[in-house]
N, CA, C and O atoms as a Tripos MOL2 file, in Angstrom:
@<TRIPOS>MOLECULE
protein
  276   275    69     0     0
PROTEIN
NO_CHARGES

@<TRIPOS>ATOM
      1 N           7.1180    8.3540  -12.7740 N.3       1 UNK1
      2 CA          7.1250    7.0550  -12.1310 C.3       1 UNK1
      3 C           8.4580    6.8970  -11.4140 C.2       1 UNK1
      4 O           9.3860    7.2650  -12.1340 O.2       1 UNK1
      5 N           8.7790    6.5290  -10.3970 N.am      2 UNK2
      6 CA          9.6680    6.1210   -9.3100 C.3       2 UNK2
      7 C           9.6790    5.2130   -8.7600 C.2       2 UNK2
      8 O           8.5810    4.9150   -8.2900 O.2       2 UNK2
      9 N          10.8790    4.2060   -8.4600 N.am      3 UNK3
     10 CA         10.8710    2.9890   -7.4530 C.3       3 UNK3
     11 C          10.6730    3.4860   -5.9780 C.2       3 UNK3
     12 O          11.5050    4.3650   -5.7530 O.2       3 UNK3
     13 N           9.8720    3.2410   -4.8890 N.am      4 UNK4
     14 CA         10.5270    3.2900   -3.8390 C.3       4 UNK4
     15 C           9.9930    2.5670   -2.6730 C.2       4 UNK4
     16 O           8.9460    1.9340   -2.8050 O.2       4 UNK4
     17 N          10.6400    2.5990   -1.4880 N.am      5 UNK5
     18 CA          9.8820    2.0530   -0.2240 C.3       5 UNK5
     19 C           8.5570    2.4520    0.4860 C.2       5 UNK5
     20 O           8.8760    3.5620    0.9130 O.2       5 UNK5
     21 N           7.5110    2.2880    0.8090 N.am      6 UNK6
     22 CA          6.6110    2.5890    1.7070 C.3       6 UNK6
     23 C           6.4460    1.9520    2.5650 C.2       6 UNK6
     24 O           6.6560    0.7400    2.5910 O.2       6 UNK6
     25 N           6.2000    2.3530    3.0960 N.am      7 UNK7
     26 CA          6.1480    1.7990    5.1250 C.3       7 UNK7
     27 C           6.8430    0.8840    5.1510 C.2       7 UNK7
     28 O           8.0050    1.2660    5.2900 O.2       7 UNK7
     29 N           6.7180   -0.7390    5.0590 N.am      8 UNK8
     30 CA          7.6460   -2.0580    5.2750 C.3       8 UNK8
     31 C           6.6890   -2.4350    3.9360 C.2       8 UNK8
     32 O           6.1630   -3.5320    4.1200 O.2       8 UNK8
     33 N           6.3530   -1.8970    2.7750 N.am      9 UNK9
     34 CA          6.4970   -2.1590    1.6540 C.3       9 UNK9
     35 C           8.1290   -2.2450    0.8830 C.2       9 UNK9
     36 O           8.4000   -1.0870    0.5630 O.2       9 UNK9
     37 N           8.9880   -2.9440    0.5860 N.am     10 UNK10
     38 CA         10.3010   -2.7810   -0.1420 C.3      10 UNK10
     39 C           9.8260   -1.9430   -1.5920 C.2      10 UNK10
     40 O          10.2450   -0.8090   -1.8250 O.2      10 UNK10
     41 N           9.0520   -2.5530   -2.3620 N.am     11 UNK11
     42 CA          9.1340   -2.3770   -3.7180 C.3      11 UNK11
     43 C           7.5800   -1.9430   -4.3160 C.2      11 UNK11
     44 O           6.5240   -2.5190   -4.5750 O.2      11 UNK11
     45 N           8.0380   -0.7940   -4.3570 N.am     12 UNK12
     46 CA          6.9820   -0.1260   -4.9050 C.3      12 UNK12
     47 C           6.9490    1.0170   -5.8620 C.2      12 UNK12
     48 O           7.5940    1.9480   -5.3790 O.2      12 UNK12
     49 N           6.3960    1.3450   -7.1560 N.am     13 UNK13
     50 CA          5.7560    2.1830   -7.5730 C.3      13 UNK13
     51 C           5.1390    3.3190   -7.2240 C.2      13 UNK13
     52 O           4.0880    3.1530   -6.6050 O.2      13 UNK13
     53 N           5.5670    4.7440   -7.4910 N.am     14 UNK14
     54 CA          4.7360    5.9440   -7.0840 C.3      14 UNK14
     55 C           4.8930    6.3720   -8.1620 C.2      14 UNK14
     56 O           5.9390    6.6510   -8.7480 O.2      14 UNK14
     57 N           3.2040    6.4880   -8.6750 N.am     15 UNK15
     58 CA          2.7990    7.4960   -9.7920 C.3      15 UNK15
     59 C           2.0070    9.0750   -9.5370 C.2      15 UNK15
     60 O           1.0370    9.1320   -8.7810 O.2      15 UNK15
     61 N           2.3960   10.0060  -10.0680 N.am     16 UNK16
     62 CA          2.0880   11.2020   -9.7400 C.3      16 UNK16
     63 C           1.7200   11.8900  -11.1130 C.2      16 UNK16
     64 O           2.3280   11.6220  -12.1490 O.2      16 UNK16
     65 N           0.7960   12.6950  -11.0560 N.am     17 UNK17
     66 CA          0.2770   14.1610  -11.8980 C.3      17 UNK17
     67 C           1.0290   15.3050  -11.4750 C.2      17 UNK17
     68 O           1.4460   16.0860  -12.3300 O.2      17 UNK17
     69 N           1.2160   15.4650  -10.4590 N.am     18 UNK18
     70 CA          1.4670   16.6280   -9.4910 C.3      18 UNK18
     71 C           0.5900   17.3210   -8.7100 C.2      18 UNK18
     72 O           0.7220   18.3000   -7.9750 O.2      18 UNK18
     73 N          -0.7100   16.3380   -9.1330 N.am     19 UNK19
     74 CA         -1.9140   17.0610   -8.2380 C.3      19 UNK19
     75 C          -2.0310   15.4670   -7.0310 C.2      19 UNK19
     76 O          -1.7590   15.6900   -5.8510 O.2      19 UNK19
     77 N          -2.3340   14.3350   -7.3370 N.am     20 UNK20
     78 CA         -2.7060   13.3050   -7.1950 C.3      20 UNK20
     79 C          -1.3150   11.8950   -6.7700 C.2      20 UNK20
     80 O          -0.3860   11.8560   -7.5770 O.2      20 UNK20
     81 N          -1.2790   11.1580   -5.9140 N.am     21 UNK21
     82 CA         -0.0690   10.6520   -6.1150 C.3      21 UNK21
     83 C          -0.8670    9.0100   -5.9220 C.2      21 UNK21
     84 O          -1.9070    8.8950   -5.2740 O.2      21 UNK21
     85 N          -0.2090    7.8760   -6.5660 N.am     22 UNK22
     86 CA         -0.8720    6.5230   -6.2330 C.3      22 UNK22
     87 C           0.6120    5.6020   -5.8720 C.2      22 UNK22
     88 O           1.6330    5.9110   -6.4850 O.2      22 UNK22
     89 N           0.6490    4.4020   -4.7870 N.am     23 UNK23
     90 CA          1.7800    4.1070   -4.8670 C.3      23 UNK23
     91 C           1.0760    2.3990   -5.0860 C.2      23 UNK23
     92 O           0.0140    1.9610   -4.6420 O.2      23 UNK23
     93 N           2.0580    1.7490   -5.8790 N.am     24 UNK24
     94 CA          1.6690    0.3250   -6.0290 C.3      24 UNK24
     95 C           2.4000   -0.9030   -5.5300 C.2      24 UNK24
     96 O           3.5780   -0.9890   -5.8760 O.2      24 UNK24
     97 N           2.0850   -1.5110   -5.0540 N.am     25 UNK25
     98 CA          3.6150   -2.3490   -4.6590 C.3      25 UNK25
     99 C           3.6340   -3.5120   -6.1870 C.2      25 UNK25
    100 O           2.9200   -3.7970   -7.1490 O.2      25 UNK25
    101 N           4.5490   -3.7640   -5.7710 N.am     26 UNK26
    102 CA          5.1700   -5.0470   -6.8170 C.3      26 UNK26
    103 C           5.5290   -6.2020   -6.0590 C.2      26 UNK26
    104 O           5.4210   -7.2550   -6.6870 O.2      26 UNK26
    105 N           6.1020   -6.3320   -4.3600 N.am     27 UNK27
    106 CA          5.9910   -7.6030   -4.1950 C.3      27 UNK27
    107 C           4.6500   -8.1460   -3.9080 C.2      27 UNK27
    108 O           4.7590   -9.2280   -3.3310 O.2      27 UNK27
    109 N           3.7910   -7.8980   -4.0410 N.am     28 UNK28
    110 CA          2.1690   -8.5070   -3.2590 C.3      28 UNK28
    111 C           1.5960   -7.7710   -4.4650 C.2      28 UNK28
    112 O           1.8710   -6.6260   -4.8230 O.2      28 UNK28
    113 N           0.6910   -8.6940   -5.0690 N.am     29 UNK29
    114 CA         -0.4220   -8.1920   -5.5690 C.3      29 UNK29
    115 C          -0.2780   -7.8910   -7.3940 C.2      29 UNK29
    116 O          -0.7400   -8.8520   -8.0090 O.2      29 UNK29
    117 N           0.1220   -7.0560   -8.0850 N.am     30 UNK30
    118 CA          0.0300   -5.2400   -7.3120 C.3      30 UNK30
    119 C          -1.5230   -5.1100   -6.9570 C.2      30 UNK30
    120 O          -2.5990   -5.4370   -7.4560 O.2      30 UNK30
    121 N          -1.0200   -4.4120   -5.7520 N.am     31 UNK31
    122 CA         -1.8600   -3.9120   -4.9400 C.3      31 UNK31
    123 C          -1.8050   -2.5780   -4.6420 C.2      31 UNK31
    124 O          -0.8730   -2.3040   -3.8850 O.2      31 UNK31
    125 N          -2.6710   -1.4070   -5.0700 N.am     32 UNK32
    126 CA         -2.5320   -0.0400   -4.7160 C.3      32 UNK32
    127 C          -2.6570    0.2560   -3.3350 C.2      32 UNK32
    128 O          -3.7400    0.3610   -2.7590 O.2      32 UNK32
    129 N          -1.3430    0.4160   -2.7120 N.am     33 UNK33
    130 CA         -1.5390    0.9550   -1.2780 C.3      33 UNK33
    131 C          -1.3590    2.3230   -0.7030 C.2      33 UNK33
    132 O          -1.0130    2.6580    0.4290 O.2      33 UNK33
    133 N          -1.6350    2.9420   -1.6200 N.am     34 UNK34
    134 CA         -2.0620    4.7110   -0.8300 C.3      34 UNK34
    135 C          -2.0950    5.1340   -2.4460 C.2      34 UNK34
    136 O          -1.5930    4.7580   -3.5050 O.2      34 UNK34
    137 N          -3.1470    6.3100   -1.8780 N.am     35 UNK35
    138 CA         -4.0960    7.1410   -3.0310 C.3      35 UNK35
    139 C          -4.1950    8.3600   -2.2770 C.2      35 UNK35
    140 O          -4.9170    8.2820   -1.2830 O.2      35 UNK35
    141 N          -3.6000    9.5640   -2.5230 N.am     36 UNK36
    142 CA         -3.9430   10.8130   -2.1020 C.3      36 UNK36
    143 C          -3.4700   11.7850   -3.1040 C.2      36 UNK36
    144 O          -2.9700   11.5150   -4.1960 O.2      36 UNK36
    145 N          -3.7320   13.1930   -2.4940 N.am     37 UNK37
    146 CA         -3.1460   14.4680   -2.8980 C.3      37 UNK37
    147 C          -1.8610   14.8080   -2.6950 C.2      37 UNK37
    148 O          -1.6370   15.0790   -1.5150 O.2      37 UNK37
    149 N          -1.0570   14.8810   -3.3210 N.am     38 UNK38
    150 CA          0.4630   15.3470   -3.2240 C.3      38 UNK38
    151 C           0.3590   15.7170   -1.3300 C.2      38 UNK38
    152 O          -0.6680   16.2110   -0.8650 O.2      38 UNK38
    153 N           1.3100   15.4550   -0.6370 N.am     39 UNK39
    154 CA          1.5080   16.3840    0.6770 C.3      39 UNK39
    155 C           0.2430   15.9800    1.4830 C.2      39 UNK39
    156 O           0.3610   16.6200    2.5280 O.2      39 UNK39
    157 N          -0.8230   15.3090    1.5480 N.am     40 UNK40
    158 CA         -1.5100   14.5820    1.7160 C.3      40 UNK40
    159 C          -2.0310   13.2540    2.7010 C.2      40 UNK40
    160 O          -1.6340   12.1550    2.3120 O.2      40 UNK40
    161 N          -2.5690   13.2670    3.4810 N.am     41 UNK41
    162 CA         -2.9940   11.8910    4.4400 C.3      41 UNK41
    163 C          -3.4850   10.9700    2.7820 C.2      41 UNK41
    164 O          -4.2460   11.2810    1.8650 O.2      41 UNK41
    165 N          -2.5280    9.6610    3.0640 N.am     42 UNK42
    166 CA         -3.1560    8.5890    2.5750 C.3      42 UNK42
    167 C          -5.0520    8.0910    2.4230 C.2      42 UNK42
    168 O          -5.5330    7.7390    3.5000 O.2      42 UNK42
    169 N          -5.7300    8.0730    1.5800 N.am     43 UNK43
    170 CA         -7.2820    7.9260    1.8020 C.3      43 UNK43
    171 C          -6.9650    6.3780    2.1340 C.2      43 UNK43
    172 O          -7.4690    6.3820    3.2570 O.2      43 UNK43
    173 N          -6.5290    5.1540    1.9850 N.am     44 UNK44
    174 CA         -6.5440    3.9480    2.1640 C.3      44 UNK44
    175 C          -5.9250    3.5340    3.5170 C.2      44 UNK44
    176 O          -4.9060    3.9950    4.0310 O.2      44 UNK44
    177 N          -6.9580    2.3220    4.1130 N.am     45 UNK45
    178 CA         -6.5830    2.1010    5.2060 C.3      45 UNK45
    179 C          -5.3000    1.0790    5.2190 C.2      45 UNK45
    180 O          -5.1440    0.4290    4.1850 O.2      45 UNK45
    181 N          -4.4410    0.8880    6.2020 N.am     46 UNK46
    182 CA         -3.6100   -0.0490    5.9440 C.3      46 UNK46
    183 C          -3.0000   -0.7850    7.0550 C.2      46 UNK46
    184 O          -2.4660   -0.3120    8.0580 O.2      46 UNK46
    185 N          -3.1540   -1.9870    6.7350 N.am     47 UNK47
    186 CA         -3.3840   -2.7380    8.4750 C.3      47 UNK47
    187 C          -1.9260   -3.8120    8.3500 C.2      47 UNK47
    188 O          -2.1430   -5.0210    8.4290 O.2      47 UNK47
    189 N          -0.7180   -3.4150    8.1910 N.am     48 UNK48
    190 CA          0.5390   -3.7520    7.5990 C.3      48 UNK48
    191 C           0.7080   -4.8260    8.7210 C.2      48 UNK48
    192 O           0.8200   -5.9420    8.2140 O.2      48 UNK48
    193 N           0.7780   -4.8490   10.4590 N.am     49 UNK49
    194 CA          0.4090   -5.4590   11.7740 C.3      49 UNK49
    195 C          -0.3070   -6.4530   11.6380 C.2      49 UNK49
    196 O          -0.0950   -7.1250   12.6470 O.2      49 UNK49
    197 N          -1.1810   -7.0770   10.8780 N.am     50 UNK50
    198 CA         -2.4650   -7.7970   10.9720 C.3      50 UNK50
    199 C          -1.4350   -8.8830   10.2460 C.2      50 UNK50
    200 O          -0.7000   -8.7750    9.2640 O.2      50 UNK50
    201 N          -1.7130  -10.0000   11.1830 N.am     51 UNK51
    202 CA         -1.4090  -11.4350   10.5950 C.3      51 UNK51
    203 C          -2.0070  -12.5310   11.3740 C.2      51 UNK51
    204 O          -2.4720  -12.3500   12.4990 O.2      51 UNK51
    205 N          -1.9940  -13.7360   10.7390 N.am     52 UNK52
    206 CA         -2.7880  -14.8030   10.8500 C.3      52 UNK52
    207 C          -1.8500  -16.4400   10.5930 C.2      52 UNK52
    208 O          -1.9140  -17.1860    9.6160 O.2      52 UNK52
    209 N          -1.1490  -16.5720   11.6640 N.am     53 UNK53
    210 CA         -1.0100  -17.9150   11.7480 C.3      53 UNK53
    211 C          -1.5710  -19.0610   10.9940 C.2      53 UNK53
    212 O          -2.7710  -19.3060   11.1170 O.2      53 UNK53
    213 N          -0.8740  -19.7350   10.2800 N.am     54 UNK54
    214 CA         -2.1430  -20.8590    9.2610 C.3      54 UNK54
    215 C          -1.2620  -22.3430    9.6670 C.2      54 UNK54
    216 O          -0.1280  -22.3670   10.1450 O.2      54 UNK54
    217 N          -1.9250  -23.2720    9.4090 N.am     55 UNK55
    218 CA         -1.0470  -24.7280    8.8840 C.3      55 UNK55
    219 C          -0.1700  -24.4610    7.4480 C.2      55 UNK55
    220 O          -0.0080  -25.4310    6.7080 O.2      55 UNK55
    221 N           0.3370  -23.2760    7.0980 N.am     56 UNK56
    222 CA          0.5790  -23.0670    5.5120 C.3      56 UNK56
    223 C           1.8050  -21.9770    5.9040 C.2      56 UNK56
    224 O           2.6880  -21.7090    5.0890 O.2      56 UNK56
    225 N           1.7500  -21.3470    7.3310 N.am     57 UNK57
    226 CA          2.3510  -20.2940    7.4470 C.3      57 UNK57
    227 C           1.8540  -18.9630    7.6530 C.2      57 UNK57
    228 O           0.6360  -18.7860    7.6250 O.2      57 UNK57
    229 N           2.6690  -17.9660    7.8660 N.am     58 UNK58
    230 CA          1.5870  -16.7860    8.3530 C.3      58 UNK58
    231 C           1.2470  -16.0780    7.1540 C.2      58 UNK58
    232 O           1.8640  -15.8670    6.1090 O.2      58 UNK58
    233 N          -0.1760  -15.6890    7.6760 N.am     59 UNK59
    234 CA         -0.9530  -14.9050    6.2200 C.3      59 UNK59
    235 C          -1.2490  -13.6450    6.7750 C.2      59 UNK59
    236 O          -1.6230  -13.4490    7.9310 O.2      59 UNK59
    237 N          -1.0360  -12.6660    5.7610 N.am     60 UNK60
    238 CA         -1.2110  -11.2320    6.0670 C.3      60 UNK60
    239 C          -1.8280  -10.7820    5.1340 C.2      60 UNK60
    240 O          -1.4660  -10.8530    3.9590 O.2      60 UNK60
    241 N          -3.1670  -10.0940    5.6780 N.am     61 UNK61
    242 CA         -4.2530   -9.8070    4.9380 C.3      61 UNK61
    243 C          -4.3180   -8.0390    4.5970 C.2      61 UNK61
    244 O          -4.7220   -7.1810    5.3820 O.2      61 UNK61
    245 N          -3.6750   -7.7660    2.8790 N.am     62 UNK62
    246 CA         -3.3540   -7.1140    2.8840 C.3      62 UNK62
    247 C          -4.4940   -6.0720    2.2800 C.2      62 UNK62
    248 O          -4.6740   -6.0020    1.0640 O.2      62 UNK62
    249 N          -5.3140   -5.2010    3.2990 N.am     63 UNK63
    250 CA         -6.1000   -4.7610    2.9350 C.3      63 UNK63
    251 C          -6.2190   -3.5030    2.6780 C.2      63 UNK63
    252 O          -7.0540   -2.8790    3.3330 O.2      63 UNK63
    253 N          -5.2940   -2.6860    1.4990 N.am     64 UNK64
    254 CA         -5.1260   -1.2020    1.4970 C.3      64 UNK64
    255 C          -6.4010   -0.8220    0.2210 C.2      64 UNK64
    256 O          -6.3140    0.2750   -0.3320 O.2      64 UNK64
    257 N          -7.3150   -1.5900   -0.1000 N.am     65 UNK65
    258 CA         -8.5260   -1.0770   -0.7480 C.3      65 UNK65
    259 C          -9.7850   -0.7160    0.1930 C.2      65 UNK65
    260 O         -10.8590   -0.4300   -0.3370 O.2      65 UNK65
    261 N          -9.6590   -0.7290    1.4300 N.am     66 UNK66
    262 CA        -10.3830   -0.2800    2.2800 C.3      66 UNK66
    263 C         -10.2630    1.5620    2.4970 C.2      66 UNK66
    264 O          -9.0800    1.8890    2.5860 O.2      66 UNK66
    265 N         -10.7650    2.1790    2.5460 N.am     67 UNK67
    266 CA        -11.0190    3.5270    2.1090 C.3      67 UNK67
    267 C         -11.0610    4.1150    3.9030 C.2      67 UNK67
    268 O         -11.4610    3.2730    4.7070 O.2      67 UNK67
    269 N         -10.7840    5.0680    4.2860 N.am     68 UNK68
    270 CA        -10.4200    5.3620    5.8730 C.3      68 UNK68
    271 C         -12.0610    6.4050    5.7160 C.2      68 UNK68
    272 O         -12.2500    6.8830    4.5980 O.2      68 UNK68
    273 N         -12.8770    6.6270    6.5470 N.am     69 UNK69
    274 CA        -13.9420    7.2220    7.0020 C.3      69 UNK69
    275 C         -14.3580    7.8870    8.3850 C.2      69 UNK69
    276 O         -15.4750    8.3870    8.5190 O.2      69 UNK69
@<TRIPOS>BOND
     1     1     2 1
     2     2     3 1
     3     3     4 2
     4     3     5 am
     5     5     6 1
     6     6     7 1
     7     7     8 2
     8     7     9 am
     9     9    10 1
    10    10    11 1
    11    11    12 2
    12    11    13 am
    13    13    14 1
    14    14    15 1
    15    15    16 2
    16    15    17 am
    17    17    18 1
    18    18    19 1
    19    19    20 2
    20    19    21 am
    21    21    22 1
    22    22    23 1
    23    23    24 2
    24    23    25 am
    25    25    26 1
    26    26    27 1
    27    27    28 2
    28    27    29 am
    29    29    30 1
    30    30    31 1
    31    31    32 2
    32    31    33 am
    33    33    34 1
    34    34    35 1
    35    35    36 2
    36    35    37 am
    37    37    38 1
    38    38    39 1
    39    39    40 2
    40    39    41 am
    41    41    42 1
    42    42    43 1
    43    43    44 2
    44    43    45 am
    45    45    46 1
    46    46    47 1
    47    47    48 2
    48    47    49 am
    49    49    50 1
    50    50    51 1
    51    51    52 2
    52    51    53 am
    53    53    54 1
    54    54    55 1
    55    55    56 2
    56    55    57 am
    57    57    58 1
    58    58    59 1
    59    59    60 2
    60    59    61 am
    61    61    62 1
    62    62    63 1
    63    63    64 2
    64    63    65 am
    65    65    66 1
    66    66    67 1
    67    67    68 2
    68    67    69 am
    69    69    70 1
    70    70    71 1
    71    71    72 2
    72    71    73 am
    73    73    74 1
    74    74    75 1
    75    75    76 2
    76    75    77 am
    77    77    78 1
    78    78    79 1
    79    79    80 2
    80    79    81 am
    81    81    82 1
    82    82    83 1
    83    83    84 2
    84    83    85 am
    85    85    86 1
    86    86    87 1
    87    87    88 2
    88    87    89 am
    89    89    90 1
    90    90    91 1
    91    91    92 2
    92    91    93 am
    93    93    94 1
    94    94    95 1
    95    95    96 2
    96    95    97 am
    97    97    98 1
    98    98    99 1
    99    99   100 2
   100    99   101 am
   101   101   102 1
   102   102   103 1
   103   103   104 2
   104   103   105 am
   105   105   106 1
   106   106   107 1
   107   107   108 2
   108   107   109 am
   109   109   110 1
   110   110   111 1
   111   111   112 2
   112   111   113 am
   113   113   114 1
   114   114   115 1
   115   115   116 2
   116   115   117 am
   117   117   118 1
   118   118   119 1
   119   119   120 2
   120   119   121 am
   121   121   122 1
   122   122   123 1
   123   123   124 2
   124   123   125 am
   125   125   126 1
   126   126   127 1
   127   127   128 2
   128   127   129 am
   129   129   130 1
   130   130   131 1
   131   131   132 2
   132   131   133 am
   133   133   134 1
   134   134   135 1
   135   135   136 2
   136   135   137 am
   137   137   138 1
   138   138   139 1
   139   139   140 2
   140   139   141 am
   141   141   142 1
   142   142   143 1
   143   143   144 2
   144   143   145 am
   145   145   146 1
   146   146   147 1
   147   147   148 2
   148   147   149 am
   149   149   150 1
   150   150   151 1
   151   151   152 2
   152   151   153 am
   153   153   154 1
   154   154   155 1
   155   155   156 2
   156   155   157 am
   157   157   158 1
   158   158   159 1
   159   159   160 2
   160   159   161 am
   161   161   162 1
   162   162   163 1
   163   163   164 2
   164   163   165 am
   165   165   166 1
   166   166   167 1
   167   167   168 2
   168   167   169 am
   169   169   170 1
   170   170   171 1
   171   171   172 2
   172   171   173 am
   173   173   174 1
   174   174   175 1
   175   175   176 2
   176   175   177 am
   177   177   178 1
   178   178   179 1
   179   179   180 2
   180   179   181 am
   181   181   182 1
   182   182   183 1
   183   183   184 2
   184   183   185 am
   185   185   186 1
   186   186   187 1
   187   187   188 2
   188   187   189 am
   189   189   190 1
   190   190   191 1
   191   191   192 2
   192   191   193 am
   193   193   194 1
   194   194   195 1
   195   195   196 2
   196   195   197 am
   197   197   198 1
   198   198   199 1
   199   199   200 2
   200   199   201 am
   201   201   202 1
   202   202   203 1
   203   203   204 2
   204   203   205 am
   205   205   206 1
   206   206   207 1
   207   207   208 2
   208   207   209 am
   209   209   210 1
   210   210   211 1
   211   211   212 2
   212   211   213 am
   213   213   214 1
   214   214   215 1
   215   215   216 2
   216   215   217 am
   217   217   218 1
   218   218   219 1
   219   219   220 2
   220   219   221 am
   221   221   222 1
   222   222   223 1
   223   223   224 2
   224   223   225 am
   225   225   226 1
   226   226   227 1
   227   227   228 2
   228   227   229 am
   229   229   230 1
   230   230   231 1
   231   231   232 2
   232   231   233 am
   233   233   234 1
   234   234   235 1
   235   235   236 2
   236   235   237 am
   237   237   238 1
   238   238   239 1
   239   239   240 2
   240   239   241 am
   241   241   242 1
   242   242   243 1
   243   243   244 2
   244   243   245 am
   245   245   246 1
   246   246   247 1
   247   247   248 2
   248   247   249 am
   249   249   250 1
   250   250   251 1
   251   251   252 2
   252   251   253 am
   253   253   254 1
   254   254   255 1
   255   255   256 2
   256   255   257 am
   257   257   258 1
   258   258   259 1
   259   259   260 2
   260   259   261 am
   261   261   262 1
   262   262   263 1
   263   263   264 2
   264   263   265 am
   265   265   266 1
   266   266   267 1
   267   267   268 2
   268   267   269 am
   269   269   270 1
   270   270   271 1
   271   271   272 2
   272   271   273 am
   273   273   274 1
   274   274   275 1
   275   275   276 2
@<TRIPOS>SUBSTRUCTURE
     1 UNK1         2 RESIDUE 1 A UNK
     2 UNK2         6 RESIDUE 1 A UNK
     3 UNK3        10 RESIDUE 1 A UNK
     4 UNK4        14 RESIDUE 1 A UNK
     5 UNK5        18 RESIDUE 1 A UNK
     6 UNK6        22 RESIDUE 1 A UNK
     7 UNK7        26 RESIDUE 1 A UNK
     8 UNK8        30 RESIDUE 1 A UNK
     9 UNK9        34 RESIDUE 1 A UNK
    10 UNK10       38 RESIDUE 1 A UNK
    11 UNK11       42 RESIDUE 1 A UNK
    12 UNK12       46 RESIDUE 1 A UNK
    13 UNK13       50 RESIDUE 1 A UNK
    14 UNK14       54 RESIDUE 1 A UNK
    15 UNK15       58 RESIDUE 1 A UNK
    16 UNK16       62 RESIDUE 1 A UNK
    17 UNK17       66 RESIDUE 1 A UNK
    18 UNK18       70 RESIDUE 1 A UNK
    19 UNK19       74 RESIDUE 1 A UNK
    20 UNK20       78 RESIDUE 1 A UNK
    21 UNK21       82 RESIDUE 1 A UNK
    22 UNK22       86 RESIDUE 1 A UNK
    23 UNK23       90 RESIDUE 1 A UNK
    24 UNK24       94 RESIDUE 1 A UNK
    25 UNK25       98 RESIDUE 1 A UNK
    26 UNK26      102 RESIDUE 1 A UNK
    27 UNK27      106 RESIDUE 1 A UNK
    28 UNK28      110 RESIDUE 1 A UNK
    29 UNK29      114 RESIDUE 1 A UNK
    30 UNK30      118 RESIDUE 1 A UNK
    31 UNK31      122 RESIDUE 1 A UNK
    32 UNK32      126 RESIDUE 1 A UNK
    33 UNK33      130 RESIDUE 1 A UNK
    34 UNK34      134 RESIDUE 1 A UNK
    35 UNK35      138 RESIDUE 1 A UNK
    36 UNK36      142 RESIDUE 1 A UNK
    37 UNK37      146 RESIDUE 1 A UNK
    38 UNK38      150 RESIDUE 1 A UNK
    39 UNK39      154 RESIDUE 1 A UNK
    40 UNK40      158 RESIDUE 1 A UNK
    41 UNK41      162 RESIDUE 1 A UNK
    42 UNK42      166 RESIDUE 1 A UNK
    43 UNK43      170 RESIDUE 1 A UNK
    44 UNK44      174 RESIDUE 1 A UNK
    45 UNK45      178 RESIDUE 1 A UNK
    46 UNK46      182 RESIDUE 1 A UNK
    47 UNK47      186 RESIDUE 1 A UNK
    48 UNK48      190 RESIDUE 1 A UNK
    49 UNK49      194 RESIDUE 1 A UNK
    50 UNK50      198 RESIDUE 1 A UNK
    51 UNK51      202 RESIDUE 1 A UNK
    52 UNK52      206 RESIDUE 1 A UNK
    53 UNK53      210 RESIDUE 1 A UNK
    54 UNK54      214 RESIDUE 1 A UNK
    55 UNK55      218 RESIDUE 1 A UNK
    56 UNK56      222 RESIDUE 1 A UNK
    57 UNK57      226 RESIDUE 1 A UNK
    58 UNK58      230 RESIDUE 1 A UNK
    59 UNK59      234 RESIDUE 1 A UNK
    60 UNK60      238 RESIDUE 1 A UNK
    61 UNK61      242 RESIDUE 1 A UNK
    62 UNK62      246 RESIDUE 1 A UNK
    63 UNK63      250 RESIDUE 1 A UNK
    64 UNK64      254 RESIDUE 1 A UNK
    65 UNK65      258 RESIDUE 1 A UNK
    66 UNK66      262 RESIDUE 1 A UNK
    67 UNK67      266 RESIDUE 1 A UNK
    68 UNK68      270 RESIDUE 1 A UNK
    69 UNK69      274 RESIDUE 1 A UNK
């Protein structure tokens, strides 16, 4: 287990086997945002860009359980 950054994730979790790697964040969620094979394309899609103006402030719909196809 390791702290580290992913993309404009700050704080995150990467767990590894050495076959398999998962990274989790800790500020949002937790939310698992990438699932692959060591050395590996990410299988989860991740739309980090996507935001939404509200009466509440901007909302960013953080959708890395979407699977890439």
């Amino acid at each position: 287990m390791e702290k580290i950054q992913f993309l404009d994730f700050q704080n995150c979790i990467r767990l590894s086997n050495g076959e398999i790697e998962v990274v989790v964040s800790t500020d949002f969620g937790p939310r698992i945002v990438a699932y692959n094979f060591v050395g590996s394309e990410n299988i989860l899609g991740i739309h980090a860009a996507a935001k939404v103006e509200t009466a509440l402030g901007e909302f960013k719909p953080y959708r890395s359980q979407t699977c890439k196809r």
